[in-house]
C-alpha positions as CSV (number, residue, x, y, z in Angstrom):
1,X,85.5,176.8,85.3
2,X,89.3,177.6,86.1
3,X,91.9,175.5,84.8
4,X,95.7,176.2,84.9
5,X,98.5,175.8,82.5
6,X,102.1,176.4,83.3
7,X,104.7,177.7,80.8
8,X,106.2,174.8,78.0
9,X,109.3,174.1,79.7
10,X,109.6,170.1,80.0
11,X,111.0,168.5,77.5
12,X,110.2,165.2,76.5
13,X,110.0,163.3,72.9
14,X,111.6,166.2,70.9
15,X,109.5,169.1,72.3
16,X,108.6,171.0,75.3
17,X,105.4,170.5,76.9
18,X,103.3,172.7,79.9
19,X,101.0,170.4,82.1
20,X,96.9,171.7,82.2
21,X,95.0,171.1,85.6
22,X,92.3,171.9,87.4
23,X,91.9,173.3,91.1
24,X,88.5,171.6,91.4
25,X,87.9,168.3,90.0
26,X,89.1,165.7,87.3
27,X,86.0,166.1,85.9
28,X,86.3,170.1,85.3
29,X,90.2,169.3,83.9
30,X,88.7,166.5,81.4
31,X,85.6,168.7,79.9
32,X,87.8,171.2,79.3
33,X,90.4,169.2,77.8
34,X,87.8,167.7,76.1
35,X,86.3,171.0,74.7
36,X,89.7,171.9,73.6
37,X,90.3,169.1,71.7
38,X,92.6,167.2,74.0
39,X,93.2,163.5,73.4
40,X,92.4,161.8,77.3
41,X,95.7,159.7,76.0
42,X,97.5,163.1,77.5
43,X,96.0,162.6,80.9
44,X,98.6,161.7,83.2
45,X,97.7,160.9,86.9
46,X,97.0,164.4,87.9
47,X,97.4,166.8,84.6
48,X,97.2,166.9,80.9
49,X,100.5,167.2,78.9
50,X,100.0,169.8,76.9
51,X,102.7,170.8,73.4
52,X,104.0,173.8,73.0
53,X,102.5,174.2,69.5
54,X,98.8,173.8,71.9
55,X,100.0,176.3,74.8
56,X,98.1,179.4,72.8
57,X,94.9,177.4,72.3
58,X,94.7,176.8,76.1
59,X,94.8,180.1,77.1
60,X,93.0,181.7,74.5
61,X,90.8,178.9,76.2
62,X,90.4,180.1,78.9
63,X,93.5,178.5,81.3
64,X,94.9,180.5,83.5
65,X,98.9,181.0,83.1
66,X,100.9,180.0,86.3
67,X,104.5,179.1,87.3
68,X,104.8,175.6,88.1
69,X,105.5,175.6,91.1
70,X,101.8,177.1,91.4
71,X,100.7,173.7,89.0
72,X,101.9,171.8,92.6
73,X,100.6,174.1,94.8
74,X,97.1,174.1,93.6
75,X,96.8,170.4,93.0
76,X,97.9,169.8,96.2
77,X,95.9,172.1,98.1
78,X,92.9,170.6,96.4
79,X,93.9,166.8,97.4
80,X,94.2,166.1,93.4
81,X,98.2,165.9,93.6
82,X,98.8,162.1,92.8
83,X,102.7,161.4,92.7
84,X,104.3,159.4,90.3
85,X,105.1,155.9,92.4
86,X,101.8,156.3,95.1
87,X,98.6,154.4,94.4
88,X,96.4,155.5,91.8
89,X,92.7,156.5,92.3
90,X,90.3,156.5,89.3
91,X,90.2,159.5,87.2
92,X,87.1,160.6,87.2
């Protein structure tokens, strides 16, 4: 299992925050999430939002770092990019 994380720069309600995917499946992203302790709240379309405080914990994890541009280029290359504002398929 690979999952990515890219460095906490996006700020949003007070904090900065990295976003956690996976190359290979939803499913891969949320059992790792989910063996991290992730609430699925954090799910958003095509990524966890992941704090700052958490960005350790996902690595020591296992994620892989990455610029984010690389977070784009990997969801997209595995057809699991969904863009804010384009139909939504289940997340499985």
């Amino acid at each position: 299992m690979t999952v990515y994380i890219d460095p906490p720069t996006w700020p949003g309600h007070g904090r900065l925050w990295s976003h956690l995917v996976s190359d290979v499946s939803y499913d891969e992203l949320h059992l790792f999430a989910d063996e991290l302790g992730v609430p699925r709240r954090a799910f958003e379309r095509d990524h966890y939002d992941i704090p700052s405080h958490r960005y350790a914990d996902a690595v020591a994890a296992g994620a892989v770092e990455v610029r984010s541009r690389e977070v784009v280029r990997l969801l997209t290359e595995a057809g699991l990019r969904r863009p804010k504002g384009r139909a939504q398929r289940p997340s499985s």
